[in-house]
C-alpha positions as CSV (number, residue, x, y, z in Angstrom):
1,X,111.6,-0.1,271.4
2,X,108.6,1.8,272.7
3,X,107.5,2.3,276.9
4,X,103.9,3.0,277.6
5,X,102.9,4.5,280.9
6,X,99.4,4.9,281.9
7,X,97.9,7.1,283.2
8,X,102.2,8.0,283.4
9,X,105.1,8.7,285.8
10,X,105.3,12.0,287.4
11,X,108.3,14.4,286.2
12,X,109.4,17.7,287.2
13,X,109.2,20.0,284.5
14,X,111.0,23.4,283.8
15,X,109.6,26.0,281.2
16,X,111.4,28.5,279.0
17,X,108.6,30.8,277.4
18,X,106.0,28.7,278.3
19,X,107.2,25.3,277.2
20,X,109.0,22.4,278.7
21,X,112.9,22.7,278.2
22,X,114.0,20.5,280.6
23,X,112.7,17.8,282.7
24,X,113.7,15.3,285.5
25,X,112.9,11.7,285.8
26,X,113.9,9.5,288.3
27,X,116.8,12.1,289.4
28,X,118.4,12.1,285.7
29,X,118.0,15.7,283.9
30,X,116.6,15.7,280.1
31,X,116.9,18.4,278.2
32,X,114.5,19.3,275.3
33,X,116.2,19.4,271.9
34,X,113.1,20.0,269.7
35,X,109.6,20.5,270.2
36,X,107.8,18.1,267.6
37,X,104.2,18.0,268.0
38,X,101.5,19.3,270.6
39,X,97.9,19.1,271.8
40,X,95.2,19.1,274.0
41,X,93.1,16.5,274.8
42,X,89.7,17.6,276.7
43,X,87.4,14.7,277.3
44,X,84.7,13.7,280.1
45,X,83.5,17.2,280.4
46,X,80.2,16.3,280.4
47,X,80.1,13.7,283.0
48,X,82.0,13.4,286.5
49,X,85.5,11.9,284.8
50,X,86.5,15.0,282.9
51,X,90.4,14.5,281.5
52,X,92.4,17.8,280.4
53,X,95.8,17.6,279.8
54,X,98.4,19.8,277.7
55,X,99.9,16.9,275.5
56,X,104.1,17.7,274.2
57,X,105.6,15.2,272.3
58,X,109.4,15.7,272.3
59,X,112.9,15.0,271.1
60,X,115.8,14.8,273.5
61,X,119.4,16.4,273.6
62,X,120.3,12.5,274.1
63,X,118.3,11.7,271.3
64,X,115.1,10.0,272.5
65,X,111.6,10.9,271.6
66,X,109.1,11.2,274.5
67,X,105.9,12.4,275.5
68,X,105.0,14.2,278.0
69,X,101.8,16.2,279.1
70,X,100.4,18.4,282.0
71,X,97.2,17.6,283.9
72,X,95.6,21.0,283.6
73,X,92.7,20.0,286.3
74,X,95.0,20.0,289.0
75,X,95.9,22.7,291.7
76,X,99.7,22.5,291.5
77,X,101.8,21.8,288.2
78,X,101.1,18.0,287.7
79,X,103.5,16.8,284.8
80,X,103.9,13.3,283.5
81,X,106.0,11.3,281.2
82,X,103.7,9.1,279.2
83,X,106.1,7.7,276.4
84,X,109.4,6.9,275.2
85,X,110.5,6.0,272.2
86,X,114.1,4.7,271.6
């Protein structure tokens, strides 16, 4: 079964050499197994609705493919879970 969330549910993210390792939702800890793919989606720039985000699409320690991306336009970390796939 696959969950959709748009625009996604905020997550705390922790970073080992610059990617995620480990993230919380909804008080439960994940831990990043394997980093499968990842990319950046830039769009709007040329009119007032401009969408960057830093796109990870990952495997579990528990098994469970999600994916997960950082809003690079805002002024603090924001870091969402946008799908999961189990």
């Amino acid at each position: 079964m696959s969950y959709l969330w748009l625009p996604g549910i905020p997550i705390r993210v922790w970073l080992r050499y610059g990617v995620p390792n480990r993230f919380q939702w909804e008080r439960q800890s994940f831990f990043v197994a394997h980093i499968v793919d990842s990319w950046r989606v830039d769009t709007g720039w040329w009119r007032l609705e401009r969408r960057a985000c830093q796109y990870w699409q990952i495997t579990t320690t528990t098994r469970v493919l999600m994916v997960i991306y950082r809003d690079e336009l805002s002024l603090e970390p924001a870091w969402f879970l946008e799908q999961l796939v189990d």
